[in-house]
C-alpha positions as CSV (number, residue, x, y, z in Angstrom):
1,X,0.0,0.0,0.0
2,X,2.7,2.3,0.9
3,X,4.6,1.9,-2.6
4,X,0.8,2.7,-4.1
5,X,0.5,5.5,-2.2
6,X,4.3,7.0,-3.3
7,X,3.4,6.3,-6.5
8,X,0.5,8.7,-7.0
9,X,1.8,11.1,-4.8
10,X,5.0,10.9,-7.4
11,X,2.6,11.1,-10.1
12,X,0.4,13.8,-9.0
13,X,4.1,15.8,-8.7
14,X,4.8,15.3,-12.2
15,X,1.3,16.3,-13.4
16,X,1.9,19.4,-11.8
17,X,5.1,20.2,-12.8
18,X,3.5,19.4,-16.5
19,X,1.1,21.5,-15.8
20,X,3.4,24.6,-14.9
21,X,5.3,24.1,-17.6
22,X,2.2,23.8,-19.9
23,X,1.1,27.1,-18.0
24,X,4.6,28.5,-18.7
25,X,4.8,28.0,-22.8
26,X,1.0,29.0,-23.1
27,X,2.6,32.7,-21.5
28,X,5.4,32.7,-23.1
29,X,3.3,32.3,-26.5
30,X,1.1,35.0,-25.7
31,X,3.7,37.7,-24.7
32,X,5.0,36.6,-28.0
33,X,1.6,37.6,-29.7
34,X,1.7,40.7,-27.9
35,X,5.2,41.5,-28.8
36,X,5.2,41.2,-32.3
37,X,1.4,42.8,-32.5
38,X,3.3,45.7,-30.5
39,X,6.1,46.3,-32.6
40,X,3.9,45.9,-36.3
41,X,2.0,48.6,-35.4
42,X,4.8,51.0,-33.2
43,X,7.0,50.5,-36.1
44,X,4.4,50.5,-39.0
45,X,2.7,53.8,-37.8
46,X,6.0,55.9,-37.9
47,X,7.3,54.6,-41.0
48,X,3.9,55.2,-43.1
49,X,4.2,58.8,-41.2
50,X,7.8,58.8,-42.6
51,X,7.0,58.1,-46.0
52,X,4.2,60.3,-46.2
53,X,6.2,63.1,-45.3
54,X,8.9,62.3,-47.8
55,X,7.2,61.6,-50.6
56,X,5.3,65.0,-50.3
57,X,8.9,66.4,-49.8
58,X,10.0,65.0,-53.2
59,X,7.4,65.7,-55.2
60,X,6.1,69.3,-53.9
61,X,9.6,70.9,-52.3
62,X,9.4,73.7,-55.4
63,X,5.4,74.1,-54.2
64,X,5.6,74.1,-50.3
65,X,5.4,77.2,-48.0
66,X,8.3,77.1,-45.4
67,X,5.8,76.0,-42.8
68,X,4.4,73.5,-44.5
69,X,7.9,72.0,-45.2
70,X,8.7,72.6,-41.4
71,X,6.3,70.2,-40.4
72,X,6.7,67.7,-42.8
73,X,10.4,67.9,-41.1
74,X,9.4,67.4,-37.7
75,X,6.7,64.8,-39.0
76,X,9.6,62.2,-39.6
77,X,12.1,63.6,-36.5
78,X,9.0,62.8,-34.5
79,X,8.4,58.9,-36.0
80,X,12.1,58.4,-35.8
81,X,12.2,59.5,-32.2
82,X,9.2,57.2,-31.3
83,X,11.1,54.3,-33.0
84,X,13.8,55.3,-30.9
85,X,12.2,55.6,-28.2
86,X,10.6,51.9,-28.5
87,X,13.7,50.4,-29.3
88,X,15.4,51.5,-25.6
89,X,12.2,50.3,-24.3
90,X,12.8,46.9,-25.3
91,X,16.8,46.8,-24.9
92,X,16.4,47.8,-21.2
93,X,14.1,45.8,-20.9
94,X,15.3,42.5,-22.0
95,X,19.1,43.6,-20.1
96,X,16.9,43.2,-16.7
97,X,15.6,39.9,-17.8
98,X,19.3,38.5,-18.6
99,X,20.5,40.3,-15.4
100,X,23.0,42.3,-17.7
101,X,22.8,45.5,-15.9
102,X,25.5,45.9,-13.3
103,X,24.5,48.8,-11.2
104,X,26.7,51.8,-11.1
105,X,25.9,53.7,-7.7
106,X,26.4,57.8,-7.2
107,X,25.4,59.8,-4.7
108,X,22.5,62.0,-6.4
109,X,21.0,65.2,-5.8
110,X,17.5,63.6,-6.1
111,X,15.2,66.7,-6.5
112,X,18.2,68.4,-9.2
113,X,17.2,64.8,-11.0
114,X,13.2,65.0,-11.0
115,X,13.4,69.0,-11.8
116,X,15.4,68.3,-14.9
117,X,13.5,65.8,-16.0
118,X,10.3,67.7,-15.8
119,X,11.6,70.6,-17.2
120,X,12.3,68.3,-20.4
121,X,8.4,67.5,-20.4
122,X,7.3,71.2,-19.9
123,X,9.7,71.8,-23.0
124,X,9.1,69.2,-25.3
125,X,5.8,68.3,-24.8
126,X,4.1,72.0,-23.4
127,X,3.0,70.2,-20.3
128,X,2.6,71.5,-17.4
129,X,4.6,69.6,-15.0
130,X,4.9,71.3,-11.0
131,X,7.4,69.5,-8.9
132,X,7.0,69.6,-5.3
133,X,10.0,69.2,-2.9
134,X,8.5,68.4,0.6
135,X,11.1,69.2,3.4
136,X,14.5,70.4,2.5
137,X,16.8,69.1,-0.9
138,X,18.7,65.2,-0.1
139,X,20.7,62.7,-1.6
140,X,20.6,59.6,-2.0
141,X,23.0,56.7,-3.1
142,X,21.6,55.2,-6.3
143,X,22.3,54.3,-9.8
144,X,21.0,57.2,-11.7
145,X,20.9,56.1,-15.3
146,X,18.1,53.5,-13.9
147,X,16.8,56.5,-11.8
148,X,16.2,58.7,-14.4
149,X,14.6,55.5,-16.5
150,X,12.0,55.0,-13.3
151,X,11.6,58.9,-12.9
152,X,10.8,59.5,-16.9
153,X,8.5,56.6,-17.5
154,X,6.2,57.0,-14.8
155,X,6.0,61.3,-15.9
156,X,5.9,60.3,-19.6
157,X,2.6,58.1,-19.2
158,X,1.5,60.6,-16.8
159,X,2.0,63.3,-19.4
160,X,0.7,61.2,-22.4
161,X,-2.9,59.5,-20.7
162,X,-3.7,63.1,-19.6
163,X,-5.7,66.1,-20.9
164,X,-3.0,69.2,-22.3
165,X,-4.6,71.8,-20.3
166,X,-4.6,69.3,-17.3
167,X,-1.2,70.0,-14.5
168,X,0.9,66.9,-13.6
169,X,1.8,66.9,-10.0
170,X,5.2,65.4,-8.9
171,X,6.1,65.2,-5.1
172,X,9.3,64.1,-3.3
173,X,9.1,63.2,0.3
174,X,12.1,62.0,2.4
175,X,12.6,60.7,5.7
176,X,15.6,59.0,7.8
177,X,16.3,55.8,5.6
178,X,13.7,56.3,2.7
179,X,12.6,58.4,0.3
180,X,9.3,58.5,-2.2
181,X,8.8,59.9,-5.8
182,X,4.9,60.5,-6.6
183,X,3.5,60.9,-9.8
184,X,-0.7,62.3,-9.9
185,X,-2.3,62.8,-13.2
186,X,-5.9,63.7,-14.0
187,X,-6.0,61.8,-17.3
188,X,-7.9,58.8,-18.4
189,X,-7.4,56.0,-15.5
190,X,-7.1,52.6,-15.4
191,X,-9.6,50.1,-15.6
192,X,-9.7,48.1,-12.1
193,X,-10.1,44.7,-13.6
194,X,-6.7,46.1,-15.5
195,X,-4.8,46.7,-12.9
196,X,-3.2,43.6,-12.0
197,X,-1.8,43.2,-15.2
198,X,-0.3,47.0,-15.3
199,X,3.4,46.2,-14.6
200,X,3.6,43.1,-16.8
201,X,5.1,43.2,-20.3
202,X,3.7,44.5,-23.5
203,X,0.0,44.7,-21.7
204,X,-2.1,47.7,-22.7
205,X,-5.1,48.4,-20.6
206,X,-8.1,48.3,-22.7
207,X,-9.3,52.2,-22.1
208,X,-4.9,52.9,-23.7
209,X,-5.2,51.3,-27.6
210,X,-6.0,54.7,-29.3
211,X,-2.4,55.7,-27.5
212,X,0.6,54.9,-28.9
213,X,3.2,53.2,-27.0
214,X,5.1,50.1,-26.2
215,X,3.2,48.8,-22.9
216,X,6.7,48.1,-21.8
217,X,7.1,51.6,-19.6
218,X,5.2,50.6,-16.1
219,X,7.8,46.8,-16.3
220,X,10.5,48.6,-16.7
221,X,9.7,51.1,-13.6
222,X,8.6,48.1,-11.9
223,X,12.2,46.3,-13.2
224,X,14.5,49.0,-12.1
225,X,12.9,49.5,-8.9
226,X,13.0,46.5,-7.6
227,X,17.0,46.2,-8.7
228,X,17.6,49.3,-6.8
229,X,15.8,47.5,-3.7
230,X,12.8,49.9,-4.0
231,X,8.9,49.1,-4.3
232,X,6.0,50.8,-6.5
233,X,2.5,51.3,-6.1
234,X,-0.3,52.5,-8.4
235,X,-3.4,53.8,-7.4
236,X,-5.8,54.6,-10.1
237,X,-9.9,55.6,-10.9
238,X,-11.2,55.4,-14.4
239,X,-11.6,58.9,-15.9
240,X,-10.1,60.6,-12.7
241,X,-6.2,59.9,-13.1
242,X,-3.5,57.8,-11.5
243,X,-1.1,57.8,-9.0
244,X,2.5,56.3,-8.8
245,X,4.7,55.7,-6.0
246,X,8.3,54.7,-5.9
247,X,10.2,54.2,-2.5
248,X,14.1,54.0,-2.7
249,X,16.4,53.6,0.5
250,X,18.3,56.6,0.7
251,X,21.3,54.6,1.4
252,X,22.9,51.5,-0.9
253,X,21.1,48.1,0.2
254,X,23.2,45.5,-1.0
């Protein structure tokens, strides 16, 4: 009885481990599907946007006002930027999944980082973007390439899902050991039944398709964070906005 009893037990261990690894290739296939969707249409957009604008180049530049060829100009800087833009998304990406990144630490003015960063936005994008600093400037030890990666991803998608005339707020709070970077938007929202899915690769939430973008920006945040020992939180209402977190140690945690 006792050899009977190993024997399912055995064999109800190697059903499950089937079953995992069933489980396992069935997501693996799908965040294939999802990847090569994603990059069809992030790469086919610009390029049609790119040829458009050239094509009108070549066959009207005698005929075109200098507006008119100004913005056929930025037209393709734009769709090569975006390209470029993707592109990063998925090399950092797939560096944190081979564990290629080898972090570099510095002692960083934190709030000199965020201000910079949303002085970009208010530049680039004519967003209004208000950092608030509560308590006195710090440092903090961290690797500030990965930093700035966390920092610009969570404003980007703050600045993209949100109305232009609509104010992003950004707020740094720091204590003894920690210290937290807060992003609130008043833009679109995201679905509840969507949020448990936010942070993983490629995934759009279903209110997002008529945006473009990778659906790679929230894994990376959540990527780097986590490699720099810190945690993230979202918080989010359909049509009201979203709110991001990220909590760093101030000092190195090895």
């Amino acid at each position: 009885m006792a050899g009977i009893a190993q024997d399912i037990t055995l064999r109800k261990k190697v059903e499950e481990e089937i079953k995992k690894a069933l489980d396992k290739a069935i997501e693996l296939n799908q965040l294939k599907s999802r990847f090569i969707s994603m990059v069809s249409h992030e790469i086919r957009t610009p390029l049609t946007t790119i040829q458009t604008s050239a094509e009108i180049l070549q066959l009207y530049r005698n005929k075109l006002t200098k507006s008119e060829t100004e913005t056929h100009f930025n037209n393709i800087f734009k769709s090569i930027d975006s390209m470029i833009s993707m592109l990063n998304d998925i090399t950092s990406l797939s560096k944190s999944d081979m564990q290629e990144v080898q972090l570099k630490y510095e002692t960083i003015d934190v709030y000199e980082k965020v201000y910079e960063l949303a002085e970009n936005f208010k530049l680039l994008k004519n967003k209004d973007v208000v950092v608030d600093l509560k308590g006195g400037r710090f440092t903090a030890e961290l690797d500030p390439k990965l930093f700035s990666q966390v920092a610009y991803n969570i404003i980007s998608n703050a600045v993209k899902f949100s109305p232009a005339v609509n104010k992003v707020w950004i707020t740094l709070v720091a204590s003894e050991n920690e210290f937290s970077l807060t992003v609130k938007d008043e833009g679109i929202g995201i679905p509840e039944y969507d949020l448990k899915d936010i942070f993983n690769p490629f995934f759009r939430a279903s209110n997002a398709v008529n945006y473009n973008g990778t659906g790679l920006g929230l894994a990376i945040v959540k990527r780097w964070t986590e490699a720099l020992k810190g945690k993230v939180e979202i918080k989010s209402k359909l049509n009201k906005g979203t709110t991001v977190t990220v909590t760093f140690p101030i000092r190195r945690r090895d």
